[in-house]
C-alpha positions in Angstrom: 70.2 -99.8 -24.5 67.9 -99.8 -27.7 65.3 -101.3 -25.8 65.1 -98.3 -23.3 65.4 -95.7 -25.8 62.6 -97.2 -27.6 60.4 -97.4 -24.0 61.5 -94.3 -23.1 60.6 -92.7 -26.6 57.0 -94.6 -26.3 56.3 -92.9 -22.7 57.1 -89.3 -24.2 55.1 -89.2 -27.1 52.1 -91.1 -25.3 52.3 -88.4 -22.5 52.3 -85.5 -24.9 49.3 -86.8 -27.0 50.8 -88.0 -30.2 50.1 -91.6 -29.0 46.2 -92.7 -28.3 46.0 -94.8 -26.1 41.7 -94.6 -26.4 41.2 -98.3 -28.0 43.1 -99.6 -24.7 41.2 -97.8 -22.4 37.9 -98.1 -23.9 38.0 -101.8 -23.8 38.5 -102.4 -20.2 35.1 -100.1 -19.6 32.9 -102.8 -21.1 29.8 -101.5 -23.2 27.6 -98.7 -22.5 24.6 -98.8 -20.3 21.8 -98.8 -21.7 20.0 -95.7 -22.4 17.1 -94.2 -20.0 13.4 -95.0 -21.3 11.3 -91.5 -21.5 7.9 -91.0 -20.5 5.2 -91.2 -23.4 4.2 -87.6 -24.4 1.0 -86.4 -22.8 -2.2 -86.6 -24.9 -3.5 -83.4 -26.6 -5.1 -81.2 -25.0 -8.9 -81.4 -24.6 -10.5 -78.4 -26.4 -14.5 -77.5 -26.2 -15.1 -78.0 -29.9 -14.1 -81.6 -29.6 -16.5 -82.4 -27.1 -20.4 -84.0 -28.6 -22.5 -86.2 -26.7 -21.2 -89.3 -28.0 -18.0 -88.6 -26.3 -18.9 -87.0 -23.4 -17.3 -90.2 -21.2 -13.8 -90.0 -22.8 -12.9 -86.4 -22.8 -14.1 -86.2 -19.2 -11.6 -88.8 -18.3 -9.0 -87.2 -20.4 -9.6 -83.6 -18.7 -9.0 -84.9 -15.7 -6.1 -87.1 -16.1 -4.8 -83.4 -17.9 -5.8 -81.6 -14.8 -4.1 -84.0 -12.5 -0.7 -84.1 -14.7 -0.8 -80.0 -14.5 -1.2 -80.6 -10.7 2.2 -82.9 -10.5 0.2 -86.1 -9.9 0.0 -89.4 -11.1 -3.4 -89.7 -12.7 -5.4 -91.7 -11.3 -6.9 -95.1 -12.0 -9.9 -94.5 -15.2 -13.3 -94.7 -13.9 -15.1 -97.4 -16.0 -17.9 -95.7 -18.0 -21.4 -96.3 -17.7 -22.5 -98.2 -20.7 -26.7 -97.9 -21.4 -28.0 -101.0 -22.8 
């Protein structure tokens, strides 16, 4: 008779919240997937006064690939520059 008083006392107070049962629960979940990788932020924004002959190449290649992320679009593969000799 103890034995089901006890059970039955065990049952209320779990049911009513004075009993966490948490640790129990949270062990049969397993760990917690890994969290989601975010994109790199976007590169600064190309400005005129940044811009000089010697780096002409670049900043074209980076307006673009700006341009094309404004657009939604992947940007697309970097064209190799042309390299005087």
């Amino acid at each position: 008779m103890k034995r089901t008083r006890w059970l039955l006392l065990a049952v209320t107070l779990s049911g009513a919240g004075c009993l966490h049962t948490t640790p129990l629960v949270d062990q049969a979940k397993g760990p917690p997937p890994p969290a989601e990788e975010t994109a790199p932020p976007p590169p600064p924004a190309v400005r005129a006064d940044e811009i000089t002959e010697a780096n002409a190449p670049e900043k074209v290649r980076a307006l673009r690939a700006e341009i094309e992320r404004a657009a939604g679009k992947k940007p697309a593969a970097p064209v190799p520059a042309d390299t005087e000799d």
